[in-house]
C-alpha positions as CSV (number, residue, x, y, z in Angstrom):
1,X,2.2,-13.4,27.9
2,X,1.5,-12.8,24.3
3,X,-1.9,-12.1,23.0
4,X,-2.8,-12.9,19.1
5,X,-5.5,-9.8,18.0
6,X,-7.2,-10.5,14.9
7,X,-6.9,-6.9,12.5
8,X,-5.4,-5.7,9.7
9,X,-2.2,-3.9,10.2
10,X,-2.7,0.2,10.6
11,X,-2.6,3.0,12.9
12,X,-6.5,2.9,13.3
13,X,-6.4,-0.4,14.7
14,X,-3.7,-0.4,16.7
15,X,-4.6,2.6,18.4
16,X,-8.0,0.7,19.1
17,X,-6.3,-2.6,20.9
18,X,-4.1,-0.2,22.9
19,X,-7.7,2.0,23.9
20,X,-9.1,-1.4,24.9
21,X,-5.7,-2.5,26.9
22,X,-5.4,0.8,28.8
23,X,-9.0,1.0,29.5
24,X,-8.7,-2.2,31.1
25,X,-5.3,-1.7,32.7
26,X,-3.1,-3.6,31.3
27,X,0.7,-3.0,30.6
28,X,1.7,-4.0,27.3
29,X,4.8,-3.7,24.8
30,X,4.3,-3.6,20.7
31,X,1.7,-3.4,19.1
32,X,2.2,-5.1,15.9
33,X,1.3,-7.9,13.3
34,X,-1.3,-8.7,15.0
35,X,0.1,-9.7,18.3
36,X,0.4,-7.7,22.1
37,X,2.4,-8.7,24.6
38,X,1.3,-7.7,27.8
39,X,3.6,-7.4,31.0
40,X,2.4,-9.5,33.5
41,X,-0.5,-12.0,34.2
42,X,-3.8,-11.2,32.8
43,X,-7.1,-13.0,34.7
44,X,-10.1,-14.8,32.8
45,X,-12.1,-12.2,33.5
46,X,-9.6,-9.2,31.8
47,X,-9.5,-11.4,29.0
48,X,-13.1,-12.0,28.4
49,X,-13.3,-8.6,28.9
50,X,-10.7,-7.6,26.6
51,X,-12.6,-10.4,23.7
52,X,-15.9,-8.5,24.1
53,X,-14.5,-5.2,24.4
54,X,-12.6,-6.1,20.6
55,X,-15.8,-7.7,19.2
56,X,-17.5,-4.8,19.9
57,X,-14.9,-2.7,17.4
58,X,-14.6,-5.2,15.0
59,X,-11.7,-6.7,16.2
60,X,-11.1,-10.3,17.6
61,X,-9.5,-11.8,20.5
62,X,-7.7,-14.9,19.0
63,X,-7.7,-18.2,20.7
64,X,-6.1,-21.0,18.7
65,X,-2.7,-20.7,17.9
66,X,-3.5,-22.1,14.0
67,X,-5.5,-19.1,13.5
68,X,-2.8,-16.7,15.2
69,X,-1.0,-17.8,12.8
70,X,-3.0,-17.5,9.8
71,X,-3.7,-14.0,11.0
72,X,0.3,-13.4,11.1
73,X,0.7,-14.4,7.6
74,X,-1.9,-12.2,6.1
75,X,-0.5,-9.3,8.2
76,X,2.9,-9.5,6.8
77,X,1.5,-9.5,3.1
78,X,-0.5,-6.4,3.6
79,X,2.0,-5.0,5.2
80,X,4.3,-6.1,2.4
81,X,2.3,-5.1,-0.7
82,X,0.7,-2.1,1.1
83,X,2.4,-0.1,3.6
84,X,6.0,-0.6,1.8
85,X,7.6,1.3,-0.7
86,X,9.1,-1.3,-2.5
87,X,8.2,-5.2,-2.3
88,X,11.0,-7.3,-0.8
89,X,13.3,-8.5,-3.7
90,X,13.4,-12.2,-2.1
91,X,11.1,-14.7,-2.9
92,X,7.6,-13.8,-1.8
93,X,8.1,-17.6,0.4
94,X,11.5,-16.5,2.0
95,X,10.2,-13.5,2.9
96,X,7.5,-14.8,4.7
97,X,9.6,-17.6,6.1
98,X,12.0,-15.4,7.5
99,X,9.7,-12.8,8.7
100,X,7.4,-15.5,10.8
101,X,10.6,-17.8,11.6
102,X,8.5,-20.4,10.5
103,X,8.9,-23.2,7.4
104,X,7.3,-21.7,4.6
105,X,5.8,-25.3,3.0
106,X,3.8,-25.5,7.1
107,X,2.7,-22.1,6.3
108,X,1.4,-22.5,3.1
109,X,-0.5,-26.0,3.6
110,X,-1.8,-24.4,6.7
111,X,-2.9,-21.1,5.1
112,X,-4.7,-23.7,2.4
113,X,-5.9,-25.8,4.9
114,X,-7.5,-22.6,6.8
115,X,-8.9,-20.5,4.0
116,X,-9.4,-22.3,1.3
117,X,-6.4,-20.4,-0.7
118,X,-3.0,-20.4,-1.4
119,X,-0.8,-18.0,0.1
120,X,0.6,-17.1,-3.3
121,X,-3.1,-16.7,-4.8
122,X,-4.1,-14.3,-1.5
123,X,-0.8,-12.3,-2.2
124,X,-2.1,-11.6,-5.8
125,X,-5.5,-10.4,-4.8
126,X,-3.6,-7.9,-2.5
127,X,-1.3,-6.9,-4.9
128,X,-4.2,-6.2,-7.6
129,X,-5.8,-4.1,-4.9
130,X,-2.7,-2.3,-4.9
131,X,-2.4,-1.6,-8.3
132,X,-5.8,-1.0,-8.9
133,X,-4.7,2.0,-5.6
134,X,-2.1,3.3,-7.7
135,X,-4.0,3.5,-10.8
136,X,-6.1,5.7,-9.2
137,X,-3.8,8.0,-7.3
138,X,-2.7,8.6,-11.0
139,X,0.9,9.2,-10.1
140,X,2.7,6.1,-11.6
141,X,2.8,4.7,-15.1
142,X,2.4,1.2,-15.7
143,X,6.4,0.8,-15.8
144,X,7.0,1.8,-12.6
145,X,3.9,0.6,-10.9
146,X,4.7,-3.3,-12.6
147,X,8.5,-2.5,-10.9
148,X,7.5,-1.3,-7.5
149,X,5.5,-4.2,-6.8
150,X,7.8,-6.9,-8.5
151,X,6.6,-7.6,-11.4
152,X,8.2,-9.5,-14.4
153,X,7.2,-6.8,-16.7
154,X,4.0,-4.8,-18.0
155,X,2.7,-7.7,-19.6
156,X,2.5,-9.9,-17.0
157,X,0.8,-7.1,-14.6
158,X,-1.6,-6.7,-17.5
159,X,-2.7,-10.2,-17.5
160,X,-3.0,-10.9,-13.8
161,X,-5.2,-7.8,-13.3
162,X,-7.2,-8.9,-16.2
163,X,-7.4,-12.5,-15.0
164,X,-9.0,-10.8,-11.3
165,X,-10.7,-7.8,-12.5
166,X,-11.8,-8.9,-16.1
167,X,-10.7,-5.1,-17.5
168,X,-7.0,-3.9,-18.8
169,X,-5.3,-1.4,-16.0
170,X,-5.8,1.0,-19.0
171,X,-9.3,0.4,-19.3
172,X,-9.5,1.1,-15.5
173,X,-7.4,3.8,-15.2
174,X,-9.9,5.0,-18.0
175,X,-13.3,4.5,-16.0
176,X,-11.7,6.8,-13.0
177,X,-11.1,9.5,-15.1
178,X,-14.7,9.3,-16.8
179,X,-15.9,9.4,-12.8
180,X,-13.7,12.6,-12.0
181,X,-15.1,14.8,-15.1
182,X,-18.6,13.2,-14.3
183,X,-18.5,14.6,-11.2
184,X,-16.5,17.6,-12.4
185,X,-19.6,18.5,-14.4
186,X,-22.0,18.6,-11.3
């Protein structure tokens, strides 16, 4: 039986949901994307217990399959834009496709339909997050930071992190140095 958790993909989190499972006995396989499957039957009251026992960390016990959903397609863009070295050089639509064996035009009317977003739009905010991550780790230029997370060219990061964040990656970049020798100074 497969159970749909609602978190965001890391090792804090999954080590959580497998806390909760083993505390309540269950036998389980992967962890991962957001989904357990646990070996054998599970009774109302393990599962209310596992819900509450979730709630309680943050995490949530999903019930409609929409939502599982939903909750799948976010997990494979984070995983995508953060926890990969490269993004995929596919289309950001096969890849999810593919990856969720489902139609991609389903998933993005449903991800609409659910939060109010487009899939493509919720990919950019992530990726922005990501640069805005690199900036600060200070270990990539522009070039290869534009390259690594498929980018058209330096330009085009430029303007998208300006369209979200209002200020140049330069210009940020900028600010976290001023807040290192600020604090370099105390």
């Amino acid at each position: 039986m497969k159970l749909y958790i609602k978190y965001m993909v890391s090792i804090r989190c999954k080590m959580m949901v497998k806390s909760e499972l083993d505390r309540l006995g269950l036998s389980y396989g992967v962890v991962d994307l957001g989904e357990v499957e646990v070996k054998g039957h599970i009774s109302a009251e393990q599962r209310a217990q596992l819900k509450t026992s979730l709630l309680k960390s943050g995490l949530e016990l999903m019930d409609d399959r929409k939502s599982n959903l939903i909750e799948k397609v976010k997990s494979v863009i984070v995983e995508m834009i953060h926890y990969s070295e490269e993004m995929p050089k596919t289309k950001n639509s096969v890849y999810i496709g593919e990856k969720l064996k489902y139609d991609y035009t389903y998933l993005a009317n449903l991800f609409s339909e659910v939060t109010g977003i487009t899939i493509e739009h919720y990919i950019i905010l992530h990726k922005i997050e990501r640069v805005k991550e690199l900036l600060i780790y200070d270990e990539l230029n522009l070039t290869e930071i534009s390259y690594r997370l498929n980018y058209s060219s330096v330009a085009h990061l430029s303007n998208q992190f300006r369209k979200i964040t209002g200020l140049t990656p330069t210009f940020f970049r900028q600010l976290r140095h001023k807040r290192r020798i600020a604090l370099d100074n105390l």
